[in-house]
N, CA, C and O atoms as CSV, one atom per row, in Angstrom:
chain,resi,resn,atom,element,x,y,z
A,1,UNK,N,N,82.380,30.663,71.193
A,1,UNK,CA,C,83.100,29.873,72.169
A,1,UNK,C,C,83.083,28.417,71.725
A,1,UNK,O,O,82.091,27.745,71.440
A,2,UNK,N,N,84.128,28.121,71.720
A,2,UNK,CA,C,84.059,26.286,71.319
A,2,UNK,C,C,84.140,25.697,72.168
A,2,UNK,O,O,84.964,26.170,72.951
A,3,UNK,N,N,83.408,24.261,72.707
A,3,UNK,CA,C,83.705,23.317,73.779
A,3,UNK,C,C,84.474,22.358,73.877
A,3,UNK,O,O,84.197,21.285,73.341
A,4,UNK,N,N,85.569,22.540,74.564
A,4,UNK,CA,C,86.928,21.436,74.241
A,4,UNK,C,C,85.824,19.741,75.017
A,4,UNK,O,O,84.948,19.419,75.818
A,5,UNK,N,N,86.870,19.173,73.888
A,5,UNK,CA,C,86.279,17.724,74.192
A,5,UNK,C,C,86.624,17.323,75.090
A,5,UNK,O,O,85.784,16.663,75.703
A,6,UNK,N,N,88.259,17.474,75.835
A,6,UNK,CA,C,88.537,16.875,76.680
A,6,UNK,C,C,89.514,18.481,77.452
A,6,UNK,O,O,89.710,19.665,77.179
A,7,UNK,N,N,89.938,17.241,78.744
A,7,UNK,CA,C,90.848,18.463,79.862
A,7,UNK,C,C,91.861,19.113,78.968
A,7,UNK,O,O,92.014,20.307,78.710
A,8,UNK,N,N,92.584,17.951,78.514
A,8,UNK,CA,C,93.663,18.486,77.689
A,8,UNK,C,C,93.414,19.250,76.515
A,8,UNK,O,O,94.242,20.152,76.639
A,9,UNK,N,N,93.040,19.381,75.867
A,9,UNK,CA,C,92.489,20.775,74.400
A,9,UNK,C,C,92.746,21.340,75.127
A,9,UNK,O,O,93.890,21.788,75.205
A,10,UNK,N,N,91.391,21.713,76.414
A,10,UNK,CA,C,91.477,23.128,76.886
A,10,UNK,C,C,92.669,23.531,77.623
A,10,UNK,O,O,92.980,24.720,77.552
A,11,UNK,N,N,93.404,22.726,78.334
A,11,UNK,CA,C,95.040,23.264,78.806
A,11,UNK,C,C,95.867,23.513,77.720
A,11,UNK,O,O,96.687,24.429,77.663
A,12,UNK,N,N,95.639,22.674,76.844
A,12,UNK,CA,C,96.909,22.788,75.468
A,12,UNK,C,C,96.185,24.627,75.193
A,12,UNK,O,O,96.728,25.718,75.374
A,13,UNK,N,N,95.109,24.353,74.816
A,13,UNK,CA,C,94.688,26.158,74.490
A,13,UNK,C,C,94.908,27.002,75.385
A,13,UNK,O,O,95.207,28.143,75.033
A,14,UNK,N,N,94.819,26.667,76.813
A,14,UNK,CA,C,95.107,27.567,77.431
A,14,UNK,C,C,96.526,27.674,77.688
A,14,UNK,O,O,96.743,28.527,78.548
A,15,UNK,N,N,97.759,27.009,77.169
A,15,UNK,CA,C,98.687,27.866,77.254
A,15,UNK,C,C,99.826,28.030,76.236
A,15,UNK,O,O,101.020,28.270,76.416
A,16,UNK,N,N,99.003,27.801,74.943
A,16,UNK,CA,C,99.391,28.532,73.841
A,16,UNK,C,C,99.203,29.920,74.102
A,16,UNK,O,O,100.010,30.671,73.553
A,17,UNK,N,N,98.267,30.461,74.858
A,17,UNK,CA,C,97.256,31.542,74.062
A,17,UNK,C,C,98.237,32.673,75.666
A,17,UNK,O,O,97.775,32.820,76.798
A,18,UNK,N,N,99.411,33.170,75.204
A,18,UNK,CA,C,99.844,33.833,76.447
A,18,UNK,C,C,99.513,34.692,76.733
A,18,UNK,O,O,99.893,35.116,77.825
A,19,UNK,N,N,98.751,35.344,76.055
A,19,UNK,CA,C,98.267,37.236,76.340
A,19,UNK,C,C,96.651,36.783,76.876
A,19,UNK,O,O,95.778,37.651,76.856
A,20,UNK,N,N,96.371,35.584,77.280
A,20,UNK,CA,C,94.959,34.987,77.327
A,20,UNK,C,C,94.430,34.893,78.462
A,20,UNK,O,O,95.255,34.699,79.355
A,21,UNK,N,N,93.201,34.962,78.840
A,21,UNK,CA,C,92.765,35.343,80.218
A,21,UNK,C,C,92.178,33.419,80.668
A,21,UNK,O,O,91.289,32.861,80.025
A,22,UNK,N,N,92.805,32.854,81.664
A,22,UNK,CA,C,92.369,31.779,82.079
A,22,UNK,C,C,91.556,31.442,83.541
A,22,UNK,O,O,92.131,31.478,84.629
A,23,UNK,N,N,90.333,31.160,83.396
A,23,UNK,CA,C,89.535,30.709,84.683
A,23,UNK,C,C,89.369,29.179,84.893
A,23,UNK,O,O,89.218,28.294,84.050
A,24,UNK,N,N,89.436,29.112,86.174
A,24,UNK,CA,C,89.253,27.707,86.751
A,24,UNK,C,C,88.138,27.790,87.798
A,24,UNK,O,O,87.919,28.791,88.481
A,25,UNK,N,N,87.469,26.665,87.854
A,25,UNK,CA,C,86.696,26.547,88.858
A,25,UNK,C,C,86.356,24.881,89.206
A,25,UNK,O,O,85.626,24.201,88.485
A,26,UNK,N,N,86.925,24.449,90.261
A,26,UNK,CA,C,86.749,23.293,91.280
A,26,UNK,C,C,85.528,23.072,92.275
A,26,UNK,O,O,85.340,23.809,93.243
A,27,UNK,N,N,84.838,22.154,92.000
A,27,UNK,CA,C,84.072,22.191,93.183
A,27,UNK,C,C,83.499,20.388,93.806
A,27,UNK,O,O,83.256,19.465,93.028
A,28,UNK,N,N,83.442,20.333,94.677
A,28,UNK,CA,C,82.753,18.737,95.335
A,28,UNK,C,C,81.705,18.580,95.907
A,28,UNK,O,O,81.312,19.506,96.617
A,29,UNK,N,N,80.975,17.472,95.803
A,29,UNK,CA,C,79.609,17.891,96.105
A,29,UNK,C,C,78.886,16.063,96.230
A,29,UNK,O,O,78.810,15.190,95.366
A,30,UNK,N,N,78.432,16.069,97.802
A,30,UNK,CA,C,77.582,14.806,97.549
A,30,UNK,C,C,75.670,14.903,97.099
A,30,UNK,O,O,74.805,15.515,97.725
A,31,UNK,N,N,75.522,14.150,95.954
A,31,UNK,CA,C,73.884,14.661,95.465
A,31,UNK,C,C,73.396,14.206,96.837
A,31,UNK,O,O,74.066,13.608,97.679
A,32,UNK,N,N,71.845,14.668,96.944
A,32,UNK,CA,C,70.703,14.514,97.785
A,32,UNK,C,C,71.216,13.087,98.479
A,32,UNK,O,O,72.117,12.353,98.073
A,33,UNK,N,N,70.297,12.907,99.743
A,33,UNK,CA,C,70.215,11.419,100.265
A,33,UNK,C,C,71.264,11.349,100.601
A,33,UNK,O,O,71.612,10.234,100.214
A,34,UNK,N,N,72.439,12.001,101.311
A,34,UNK,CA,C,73.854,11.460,101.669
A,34,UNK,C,C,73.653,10.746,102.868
A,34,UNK,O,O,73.100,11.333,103.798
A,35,UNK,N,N,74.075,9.372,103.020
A,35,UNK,CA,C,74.069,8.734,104.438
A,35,UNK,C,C,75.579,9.114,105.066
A,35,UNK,O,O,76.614,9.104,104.400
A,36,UNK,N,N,75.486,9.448,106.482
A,36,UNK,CA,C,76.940,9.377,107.006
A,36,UNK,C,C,77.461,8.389,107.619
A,36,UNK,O,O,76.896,8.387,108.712
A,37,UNK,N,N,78.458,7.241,107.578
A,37,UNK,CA,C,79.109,6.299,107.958
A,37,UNK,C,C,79.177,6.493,109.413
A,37,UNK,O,O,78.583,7.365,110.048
A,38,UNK,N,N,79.842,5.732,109.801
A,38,UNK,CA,C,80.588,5.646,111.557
A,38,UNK,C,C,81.443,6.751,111.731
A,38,UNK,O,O,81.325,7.483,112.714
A,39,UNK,N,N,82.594,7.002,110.554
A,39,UNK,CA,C,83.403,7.794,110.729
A,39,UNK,C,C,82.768,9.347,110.414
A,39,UNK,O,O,83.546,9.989,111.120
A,40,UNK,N,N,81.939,10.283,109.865
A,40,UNK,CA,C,81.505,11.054,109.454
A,40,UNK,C,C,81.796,10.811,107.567
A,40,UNK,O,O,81.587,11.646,106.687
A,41,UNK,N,N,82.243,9.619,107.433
A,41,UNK,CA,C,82.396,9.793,105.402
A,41,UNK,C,C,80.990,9.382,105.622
A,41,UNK,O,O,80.270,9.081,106.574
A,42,UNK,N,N,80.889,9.521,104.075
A,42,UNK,CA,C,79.477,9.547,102.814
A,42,UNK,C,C,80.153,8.390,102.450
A,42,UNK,O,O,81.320,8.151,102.139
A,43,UNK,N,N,78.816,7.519,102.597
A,43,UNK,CA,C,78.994,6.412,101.834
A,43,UNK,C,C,77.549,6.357,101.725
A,43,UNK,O,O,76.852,7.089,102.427
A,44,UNK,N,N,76.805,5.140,100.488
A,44,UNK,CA,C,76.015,5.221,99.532
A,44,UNK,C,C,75.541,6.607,98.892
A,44,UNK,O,O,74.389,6.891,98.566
A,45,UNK,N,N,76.520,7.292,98.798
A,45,UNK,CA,C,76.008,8.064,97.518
A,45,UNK,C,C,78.005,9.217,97.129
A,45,UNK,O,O,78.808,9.858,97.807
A,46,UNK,N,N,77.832,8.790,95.612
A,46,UNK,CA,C,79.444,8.933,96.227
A,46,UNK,C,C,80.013,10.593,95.660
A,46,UNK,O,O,79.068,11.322,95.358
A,47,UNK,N,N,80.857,10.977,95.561
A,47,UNK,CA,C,81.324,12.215,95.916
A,47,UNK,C,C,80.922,12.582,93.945
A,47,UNK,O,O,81.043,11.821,92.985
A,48,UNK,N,N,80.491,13.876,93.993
A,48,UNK,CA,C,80.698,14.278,92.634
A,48,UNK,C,C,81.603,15.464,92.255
A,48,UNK,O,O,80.801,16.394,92.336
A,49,UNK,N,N,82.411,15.834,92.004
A,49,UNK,CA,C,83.976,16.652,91.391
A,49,UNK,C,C,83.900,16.911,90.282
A,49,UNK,O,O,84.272,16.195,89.352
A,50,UNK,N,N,83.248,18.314,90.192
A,50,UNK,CA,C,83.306,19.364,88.667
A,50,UNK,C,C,84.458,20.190,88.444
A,50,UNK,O,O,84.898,20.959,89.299
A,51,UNK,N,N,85.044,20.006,87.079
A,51,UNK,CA,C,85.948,21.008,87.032
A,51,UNK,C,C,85.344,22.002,86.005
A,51,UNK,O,O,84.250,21.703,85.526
A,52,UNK,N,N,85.838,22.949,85.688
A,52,UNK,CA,C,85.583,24.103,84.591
A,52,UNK,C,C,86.624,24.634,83.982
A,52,UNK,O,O,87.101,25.431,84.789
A,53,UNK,N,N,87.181,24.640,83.110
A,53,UNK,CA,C,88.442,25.601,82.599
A,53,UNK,C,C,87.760,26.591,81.390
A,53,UNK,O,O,87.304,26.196,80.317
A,54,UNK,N,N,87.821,27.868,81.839
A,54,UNK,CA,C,87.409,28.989,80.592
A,54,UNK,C,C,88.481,29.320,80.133
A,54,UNK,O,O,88.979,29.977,81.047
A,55,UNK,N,N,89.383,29.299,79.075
A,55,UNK,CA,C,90.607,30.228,78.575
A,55,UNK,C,C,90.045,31.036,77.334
A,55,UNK,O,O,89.448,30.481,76.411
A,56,UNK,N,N,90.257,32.219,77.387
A,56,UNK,CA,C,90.026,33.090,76.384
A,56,UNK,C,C,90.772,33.969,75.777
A,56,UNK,O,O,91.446,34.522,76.645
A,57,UNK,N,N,91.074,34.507,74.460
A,57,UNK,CA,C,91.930,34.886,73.669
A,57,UNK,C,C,91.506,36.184,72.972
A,57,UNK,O,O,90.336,36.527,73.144
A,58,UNK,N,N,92.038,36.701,72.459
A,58,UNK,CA,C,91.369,38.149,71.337
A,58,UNK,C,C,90.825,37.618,70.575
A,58,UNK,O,O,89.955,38.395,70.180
A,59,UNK,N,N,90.738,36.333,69.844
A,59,UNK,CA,C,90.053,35.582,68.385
A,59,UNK,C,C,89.000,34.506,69.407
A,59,UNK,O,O,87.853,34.399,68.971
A,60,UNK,N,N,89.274,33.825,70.539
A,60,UNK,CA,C,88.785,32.575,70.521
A,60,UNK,C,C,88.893,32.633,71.528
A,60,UNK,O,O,89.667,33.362,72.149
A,61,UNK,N,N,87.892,31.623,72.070
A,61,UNK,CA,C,87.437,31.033,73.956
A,61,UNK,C,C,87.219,29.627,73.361
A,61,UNK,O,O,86.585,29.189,72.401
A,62,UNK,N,N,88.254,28.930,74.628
A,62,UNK,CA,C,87.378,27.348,74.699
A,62,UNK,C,C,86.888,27.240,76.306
A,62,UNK,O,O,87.382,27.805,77.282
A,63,UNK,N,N,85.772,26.339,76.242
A,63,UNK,CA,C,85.462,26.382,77.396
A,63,UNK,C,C,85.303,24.240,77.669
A,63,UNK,O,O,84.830,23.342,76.974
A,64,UNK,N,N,85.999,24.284,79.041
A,64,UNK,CA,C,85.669,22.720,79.397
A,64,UNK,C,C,84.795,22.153,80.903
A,64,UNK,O,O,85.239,22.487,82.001
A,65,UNK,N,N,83.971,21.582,80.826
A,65,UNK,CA,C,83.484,21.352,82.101
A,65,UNK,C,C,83.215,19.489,81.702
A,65,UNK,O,O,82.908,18.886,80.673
A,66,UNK,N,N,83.505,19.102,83.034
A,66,UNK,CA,C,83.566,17.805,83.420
A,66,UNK,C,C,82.863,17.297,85.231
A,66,UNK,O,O,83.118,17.821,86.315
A,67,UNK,N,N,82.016,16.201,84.932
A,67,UNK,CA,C,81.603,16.252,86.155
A,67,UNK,C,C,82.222,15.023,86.301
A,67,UNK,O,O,82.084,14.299,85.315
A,68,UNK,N,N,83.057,14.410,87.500
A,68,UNK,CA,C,83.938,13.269,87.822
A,68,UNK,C,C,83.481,12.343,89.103
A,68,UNK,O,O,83.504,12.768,90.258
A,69,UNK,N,N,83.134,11.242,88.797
A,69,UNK,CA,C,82.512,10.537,90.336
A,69,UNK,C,C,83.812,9.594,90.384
A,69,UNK,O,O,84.106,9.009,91.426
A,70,UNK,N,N,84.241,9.524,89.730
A,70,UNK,CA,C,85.953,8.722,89.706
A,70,UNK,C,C,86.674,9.474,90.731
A,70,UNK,O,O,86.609,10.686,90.524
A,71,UNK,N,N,87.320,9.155,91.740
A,71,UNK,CA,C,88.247,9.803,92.418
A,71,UNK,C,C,89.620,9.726,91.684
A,71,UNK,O,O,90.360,10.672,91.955
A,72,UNK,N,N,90.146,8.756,90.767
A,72,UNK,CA,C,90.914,8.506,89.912
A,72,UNK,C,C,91.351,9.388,88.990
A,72,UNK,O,O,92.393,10.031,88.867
A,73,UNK,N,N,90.145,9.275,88.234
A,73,UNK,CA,C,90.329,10.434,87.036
A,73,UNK,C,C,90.021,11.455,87.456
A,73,UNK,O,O,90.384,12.346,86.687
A,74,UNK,N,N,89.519,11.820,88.311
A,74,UNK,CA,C,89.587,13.377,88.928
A,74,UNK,C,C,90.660,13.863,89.681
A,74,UNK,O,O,90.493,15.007,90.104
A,75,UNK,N,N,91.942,13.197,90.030
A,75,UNK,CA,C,93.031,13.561,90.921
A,75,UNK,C,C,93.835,13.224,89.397
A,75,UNK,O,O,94.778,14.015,89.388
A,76,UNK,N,N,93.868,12.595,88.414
A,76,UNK,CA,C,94.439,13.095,87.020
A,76,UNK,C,C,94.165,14.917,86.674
A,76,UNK,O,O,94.904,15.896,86.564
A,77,UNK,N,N,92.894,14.702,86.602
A,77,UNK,CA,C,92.700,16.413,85.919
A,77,UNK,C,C,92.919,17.430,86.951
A,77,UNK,O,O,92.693,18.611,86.684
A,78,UNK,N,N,93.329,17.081,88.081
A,78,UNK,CA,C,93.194,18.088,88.961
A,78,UNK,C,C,95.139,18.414,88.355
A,78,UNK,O,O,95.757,19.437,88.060
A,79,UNK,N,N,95.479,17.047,88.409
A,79,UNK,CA,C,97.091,17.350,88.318
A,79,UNK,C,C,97.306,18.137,86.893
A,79,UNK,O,O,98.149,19.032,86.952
A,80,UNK,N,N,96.758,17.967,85.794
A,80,UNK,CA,C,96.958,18.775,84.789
A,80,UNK,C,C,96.453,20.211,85.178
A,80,UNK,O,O,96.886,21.251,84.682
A,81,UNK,N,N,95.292,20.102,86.316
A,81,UNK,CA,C,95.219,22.097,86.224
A,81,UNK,C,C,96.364,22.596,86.952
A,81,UNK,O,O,96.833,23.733,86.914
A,82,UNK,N,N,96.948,21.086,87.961
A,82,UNK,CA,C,97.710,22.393,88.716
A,82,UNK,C,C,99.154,22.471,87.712
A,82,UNK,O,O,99.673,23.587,87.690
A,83,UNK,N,N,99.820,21.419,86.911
A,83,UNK,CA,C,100.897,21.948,86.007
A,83,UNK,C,C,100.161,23.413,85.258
A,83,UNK,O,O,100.851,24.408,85.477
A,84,UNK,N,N,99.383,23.584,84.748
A,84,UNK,CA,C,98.708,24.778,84.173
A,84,UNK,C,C,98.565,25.944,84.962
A,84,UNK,O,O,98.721,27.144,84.737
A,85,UNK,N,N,98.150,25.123,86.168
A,85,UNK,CA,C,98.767,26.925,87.158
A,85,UNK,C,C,100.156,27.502,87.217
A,85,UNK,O,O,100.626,28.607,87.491
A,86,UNK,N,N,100.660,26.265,86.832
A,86,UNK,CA,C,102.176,26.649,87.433
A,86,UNK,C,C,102.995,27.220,86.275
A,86,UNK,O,O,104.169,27.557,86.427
A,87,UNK,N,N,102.358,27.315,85.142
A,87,UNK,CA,C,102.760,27.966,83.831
A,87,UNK,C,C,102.105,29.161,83.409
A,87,UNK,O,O,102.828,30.069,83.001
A,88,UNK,N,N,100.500,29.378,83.438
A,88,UNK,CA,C,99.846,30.642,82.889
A,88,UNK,C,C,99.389,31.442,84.195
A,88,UNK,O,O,99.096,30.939,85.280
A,89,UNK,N,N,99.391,32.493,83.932
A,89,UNK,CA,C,98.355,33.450,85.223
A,89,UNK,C,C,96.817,32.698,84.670
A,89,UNK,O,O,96.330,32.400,83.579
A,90,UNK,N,N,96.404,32.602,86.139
A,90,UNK,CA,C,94.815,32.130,86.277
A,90,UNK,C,C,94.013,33.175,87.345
A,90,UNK,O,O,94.289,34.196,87.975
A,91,UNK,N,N,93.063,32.446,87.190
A,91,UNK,CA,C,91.588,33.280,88.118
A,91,UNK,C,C,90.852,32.436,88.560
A,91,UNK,O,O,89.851,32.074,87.941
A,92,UNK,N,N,91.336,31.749,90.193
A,92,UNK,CA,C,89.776,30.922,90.383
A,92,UNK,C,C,88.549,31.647,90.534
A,92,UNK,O,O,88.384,32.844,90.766
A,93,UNK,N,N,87.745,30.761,90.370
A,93,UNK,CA,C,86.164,31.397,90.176
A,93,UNK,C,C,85.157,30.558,91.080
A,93,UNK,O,O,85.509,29.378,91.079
A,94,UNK,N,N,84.348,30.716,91.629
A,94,UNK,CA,C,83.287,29.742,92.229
A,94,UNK,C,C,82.407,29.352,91.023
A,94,UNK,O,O,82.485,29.959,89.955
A,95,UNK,N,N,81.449,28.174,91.258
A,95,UNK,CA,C,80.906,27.838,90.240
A,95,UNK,C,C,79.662,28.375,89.945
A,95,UNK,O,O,78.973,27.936,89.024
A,96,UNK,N,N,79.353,29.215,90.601
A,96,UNK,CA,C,78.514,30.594,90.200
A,96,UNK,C,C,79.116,31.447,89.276
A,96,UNK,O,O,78.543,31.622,88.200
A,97,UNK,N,N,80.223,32.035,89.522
A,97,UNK,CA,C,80.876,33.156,89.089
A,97,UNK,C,C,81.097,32.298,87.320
A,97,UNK,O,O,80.678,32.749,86.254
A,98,UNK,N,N,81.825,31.078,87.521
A,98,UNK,CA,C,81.914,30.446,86.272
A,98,UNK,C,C,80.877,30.506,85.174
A,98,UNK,O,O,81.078,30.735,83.981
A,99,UNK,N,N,79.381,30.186,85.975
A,99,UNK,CA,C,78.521,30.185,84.986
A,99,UNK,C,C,77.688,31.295,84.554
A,99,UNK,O,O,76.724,31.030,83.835
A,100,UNK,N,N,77.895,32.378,84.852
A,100,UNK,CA,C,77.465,33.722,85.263
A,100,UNK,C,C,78.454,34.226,83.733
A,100,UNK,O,O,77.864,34.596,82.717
A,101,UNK,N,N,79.807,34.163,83.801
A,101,UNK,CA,C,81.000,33.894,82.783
A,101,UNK,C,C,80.498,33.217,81.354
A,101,UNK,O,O,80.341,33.802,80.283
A,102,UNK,N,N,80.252,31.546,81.707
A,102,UNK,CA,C,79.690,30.936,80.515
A,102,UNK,C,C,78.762,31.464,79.814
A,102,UNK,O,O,78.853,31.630,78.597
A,103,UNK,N,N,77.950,31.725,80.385
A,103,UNK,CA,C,76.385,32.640,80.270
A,103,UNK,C,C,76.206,33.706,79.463
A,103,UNK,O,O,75.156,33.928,78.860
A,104,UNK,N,N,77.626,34.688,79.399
A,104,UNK,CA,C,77.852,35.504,78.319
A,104,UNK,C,C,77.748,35.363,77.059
A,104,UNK,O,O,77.204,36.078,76.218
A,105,UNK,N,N,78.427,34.176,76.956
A,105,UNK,CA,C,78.996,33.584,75.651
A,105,UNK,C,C,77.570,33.183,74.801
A,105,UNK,O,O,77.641,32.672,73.683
């Protein structure tokens, strides 16, 4: 399994590869110590946003994971998975199931 460097490898691989099995997995998460504001947001401690993309092939798997505290660059990669949904068959996965997956490899 090779580890793409960035979001894009692993979308560019995942949709070259058409006979190829593609998993995604999204998840958000505030670490320990979350204070809740006035309104019910988290503030001092700020949101963390993992993505995962597994695409796999008869020759080759790349696999990408990214952890994002940027709300910025994480509503970028979210928009490249969803053009990528909208082109290959996918499989979301929880981020159990993902690493349960990785774990094989």
């Amino acid at each position: 399994m090779k580890h793409a460097d960035s979001l894009s490898e692993a979308v560019d691989f995942a949709k070259e590869e058409s006979q190829g099995r593609i998993f995604i997995s999204q998840s958000e998460a505030y670490p320990g110590g979350m204070v809740l504001g006035d309104e019910d947001s988290a503030s001092g401690a700020p949101l963390k946003m993992k993505v995962q993309i597994l695409a796999e092939s008869q020759e080759n798997s790349v696999y990408f994971q990214q952890e994002y505290e940027d709300e910025i660059l994480y509503k970028e990669a979210v928009s490249q998975i969803e053009e990528l949904k909208e082109t290959t068959d996918y499989e979301l996965l929880k981020p159990s199931e993902m690493e349960e997956k990785v774990q094989k490899y």
